[in-house]
N, C-alpha and C positions, 0 to 999 in steps of 0.2 A: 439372237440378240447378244449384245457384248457381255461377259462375263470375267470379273478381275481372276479365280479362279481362270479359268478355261484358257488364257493368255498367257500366266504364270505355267500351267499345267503344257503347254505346247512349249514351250519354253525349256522344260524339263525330259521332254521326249523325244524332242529334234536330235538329241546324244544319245541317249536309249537308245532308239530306234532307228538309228541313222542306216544301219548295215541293210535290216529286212526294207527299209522305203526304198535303198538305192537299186537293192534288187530286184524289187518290186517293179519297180519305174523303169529298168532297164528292160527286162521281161515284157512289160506290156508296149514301151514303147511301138507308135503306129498300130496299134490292135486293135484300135478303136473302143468295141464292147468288152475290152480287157485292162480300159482304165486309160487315163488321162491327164493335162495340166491344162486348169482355167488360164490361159495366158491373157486375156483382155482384162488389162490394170484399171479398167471400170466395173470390175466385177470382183470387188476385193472383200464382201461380204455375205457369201453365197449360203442362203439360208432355208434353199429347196434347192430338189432337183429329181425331173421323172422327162425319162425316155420316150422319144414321140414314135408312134408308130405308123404316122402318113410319110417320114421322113428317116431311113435307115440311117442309124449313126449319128443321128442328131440328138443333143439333151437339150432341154429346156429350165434356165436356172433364173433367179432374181436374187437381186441384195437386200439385204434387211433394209430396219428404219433408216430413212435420211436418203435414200436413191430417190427417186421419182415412177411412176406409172409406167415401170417399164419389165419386159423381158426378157431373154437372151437366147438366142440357140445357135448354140457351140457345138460343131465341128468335132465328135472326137476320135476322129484319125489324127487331126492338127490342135488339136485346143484352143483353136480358133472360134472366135466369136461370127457369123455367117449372118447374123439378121441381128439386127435390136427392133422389139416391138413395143409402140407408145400405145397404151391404152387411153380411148378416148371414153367422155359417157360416163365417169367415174368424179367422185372427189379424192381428196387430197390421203393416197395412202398412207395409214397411220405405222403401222408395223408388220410390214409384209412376210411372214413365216414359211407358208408349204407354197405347194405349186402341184397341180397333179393332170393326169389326163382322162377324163372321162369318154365313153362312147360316142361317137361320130367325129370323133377327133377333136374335141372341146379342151381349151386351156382351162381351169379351175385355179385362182389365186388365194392362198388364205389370207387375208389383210386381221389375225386374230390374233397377233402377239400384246403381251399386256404387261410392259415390265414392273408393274405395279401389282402384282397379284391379285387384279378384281378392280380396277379402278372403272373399266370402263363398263358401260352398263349394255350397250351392244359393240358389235365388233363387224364384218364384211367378208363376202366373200364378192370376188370378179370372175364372170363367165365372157371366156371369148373362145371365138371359131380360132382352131390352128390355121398361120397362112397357108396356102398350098404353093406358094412360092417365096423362096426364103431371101428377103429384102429387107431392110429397115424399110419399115410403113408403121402408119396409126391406124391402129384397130378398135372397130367399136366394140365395148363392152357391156356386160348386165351386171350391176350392182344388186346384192340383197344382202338386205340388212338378218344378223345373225343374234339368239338371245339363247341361255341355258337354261334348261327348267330351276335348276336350284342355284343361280346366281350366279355375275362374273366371275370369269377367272381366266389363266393364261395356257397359251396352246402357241403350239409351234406345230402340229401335227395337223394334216386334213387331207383325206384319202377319200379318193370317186369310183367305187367300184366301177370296173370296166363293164360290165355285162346290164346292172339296173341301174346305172345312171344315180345310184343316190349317194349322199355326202355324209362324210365321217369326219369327226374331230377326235383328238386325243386331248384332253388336256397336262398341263407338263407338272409335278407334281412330284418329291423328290422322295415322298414314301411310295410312288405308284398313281397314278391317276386312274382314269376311267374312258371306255370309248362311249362317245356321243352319236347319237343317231339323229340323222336329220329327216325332216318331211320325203313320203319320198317323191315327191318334187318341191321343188324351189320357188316361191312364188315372191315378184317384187313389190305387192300388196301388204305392206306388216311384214314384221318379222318373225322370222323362220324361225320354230323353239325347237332347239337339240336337246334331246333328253338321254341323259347316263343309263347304258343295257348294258355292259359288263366292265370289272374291272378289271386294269392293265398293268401290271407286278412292274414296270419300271418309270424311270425319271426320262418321258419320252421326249425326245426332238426333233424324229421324223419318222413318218409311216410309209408304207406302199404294197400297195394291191401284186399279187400276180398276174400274169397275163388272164389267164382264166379264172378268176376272181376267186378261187379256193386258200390261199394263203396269204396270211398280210404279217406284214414284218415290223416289228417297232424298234428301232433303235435311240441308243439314248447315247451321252458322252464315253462311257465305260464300258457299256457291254449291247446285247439285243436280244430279243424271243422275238419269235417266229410263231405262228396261230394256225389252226385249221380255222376255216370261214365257212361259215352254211348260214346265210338269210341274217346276219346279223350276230350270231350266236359263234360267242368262238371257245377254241378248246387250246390252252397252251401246247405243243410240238415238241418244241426242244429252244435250244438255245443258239444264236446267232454270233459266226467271228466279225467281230466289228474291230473294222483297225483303228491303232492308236493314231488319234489325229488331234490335234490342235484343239480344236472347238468344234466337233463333228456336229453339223445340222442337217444334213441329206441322206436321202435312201429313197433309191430303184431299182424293181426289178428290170435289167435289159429287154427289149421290144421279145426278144425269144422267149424269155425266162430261165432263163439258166444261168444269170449271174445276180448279183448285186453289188449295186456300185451306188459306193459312201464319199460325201465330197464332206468338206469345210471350210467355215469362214477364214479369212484370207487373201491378200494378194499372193498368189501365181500358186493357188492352193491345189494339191493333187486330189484328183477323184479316183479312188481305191477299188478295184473289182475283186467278189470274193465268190466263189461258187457260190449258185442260190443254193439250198437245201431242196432234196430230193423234186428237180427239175422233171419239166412233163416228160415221158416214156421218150417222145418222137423227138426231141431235142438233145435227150442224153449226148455226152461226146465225151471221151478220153479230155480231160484237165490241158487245159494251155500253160506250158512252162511257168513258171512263178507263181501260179494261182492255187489255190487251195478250200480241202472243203471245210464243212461247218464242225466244230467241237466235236458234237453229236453224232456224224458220220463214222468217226474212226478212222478218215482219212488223214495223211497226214504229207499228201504230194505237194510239195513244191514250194515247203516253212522245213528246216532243219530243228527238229524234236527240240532241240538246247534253246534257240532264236525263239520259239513258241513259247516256251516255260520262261525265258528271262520276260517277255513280253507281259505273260500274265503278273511275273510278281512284280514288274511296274506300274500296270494298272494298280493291284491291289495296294502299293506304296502309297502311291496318287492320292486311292479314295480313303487312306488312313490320314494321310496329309490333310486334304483335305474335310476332311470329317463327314465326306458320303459315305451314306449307306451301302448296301451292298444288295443285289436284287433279293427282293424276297422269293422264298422258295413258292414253287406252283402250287395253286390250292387243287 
């Protein structure tokens, strides 16, 4: 969702940050899983984004409020846009937030943003089958209606464990929110009550699953933590390099697992790839030029140590500017 901060804040970081994005973008240039430019000037506020794995190379992204019923998959060898998908079978989406992929190749849309902090009293999600051929077409969709145990509120985050099929919300919350657990299945009889099982140390605005459903990442405007995952129950990890971006609202892990790649609202906005943290055994690989790993690791290939440190003290400028908090420490 728009944010006069977050507009202002990219504003300020386009000069900051110009040296490591050019190099960044020159590095992954063509790389496809090593990052990207949304070029389709229809897609100028990109507020999900997850990796489809019936279709290598392809992401799957939407725009916030004010688009229409639709999705995107982008091409990212070209940053091309390759299909737009019209969902049918739905009303009128109100504020479309995450985007994720559940088991048997399933789209999941969060229609759960609230710029009202709690106005609305339910919210939605949309279930569609990914195409297996990449076309603009209208696809039929499942609406279910979405309610919190302890009352509305606003979310940008919703994550589909790859392996049980069930649905996660974060809500977005600028002392730390909470992850939400949903039924674990979805039924279009009444609505589906998520209920708060742990809470989550940052101001989240997008989640995602690992491949093998062991690790789930939350990143927010500033910074991100990374989770171990078992059955619902998670254990904070370590902390996440989240690039400086404009108005950052996405986060995926790669179809392999072994990157993470952060987009932002914007026309011709870049999607950022960052080494995931401690990726599966059989994926490992030596660092592709320009990329680099998480805080946490100790790595420090392919960001110049000085680039790294100017980087942090403008975030931390930023979030003194603008009167954010800063994450709280892991309990």
């Amino acid at each position: 969702m728009r944010r006069s901060f977050a507009v202002l804040a990219g504003v300020l970081l386009a000069g900051a940050c110009a040296l490591p994005a050019a190099a960044s973008a020159s590095a992954s240039a063509g790389d496809g899983d090593q990052g990207f430019t949304l070029k389709d000037p229809r897609i100028d506020e990109s507020s999900g984004l997850a990796a489809s794995r019936l279709h290598p190379g392809i992401y799957w992204t939407h725009n916030d409020s004010g688009d229409g019923p639709y999705v995107y998959a982008v091409d990212s060898r070209t940053g091309k846009t390759v299909a737009r998908i019209t969902l049918r079978g739905i009303g009128s989406p109100r504020d479309v937030e995450a985007i994720s992929i559940g088991p048997h190749n399933e789209i999941y849309l969060g229609d759960i943003g609230d710029n009202f902090g709690g106005k609305w009293p339910y919210v939605w999600i949309y279930r569609l089958p990914e195409p297996k051929e990449l076309k603009d077409q209208t696809v039929s969709a499942t609406q279910y209606v979405v309610k919190y145990a302890n009352g509305p509120r606003d979310a940008e985050s919703l994550i589909v464990h790859p392996k049980t099929g069930r649905v996660y919300i974060i809500d977005k919350k600028e002392d730390g929110g909470h992850l939400y657990e949903g039924p674990a299945t979805l039924s279009t009889s009444g609505a589906n009550i998520f209920k708060p099982i742990a809470p989550v140390d940052l101001w989240a605005t997008d989640a995602a699953f690992s491949p093998d459903g062991r690790r789930l990442a939350v990143r927010g405007y500033f910074g991100g933590i990374y989770y171990d995952f078992d059955a619902g129950r998670i254990k904070r990890a370590g902390q996440l390099e989240v690039p400086l971006q404009g108005q950052g609202e996405g986060v995926t892990y790669s179809a392999d697992g072994t990157k993470l790649l952060y987009s932002s609202e914007g026309a011709d906005s870049e999607v950022v790839a960052k080494d995931a943290p401690d990726p599966p055994p059989a994926a490992k690989s030596p660092s592709a030029s320009g990329s680099s790993g998480s805080f946490g690791s100790g790595s420090g290939s392919g960001i110049n140590g000085s680039v790294k440190l100017g980087a942090v003290v403008v975030a931390v400028g930023l979030a003194a500017l603008f009167g954010l908090r800063r994450l709280r420490r892991g309990r």
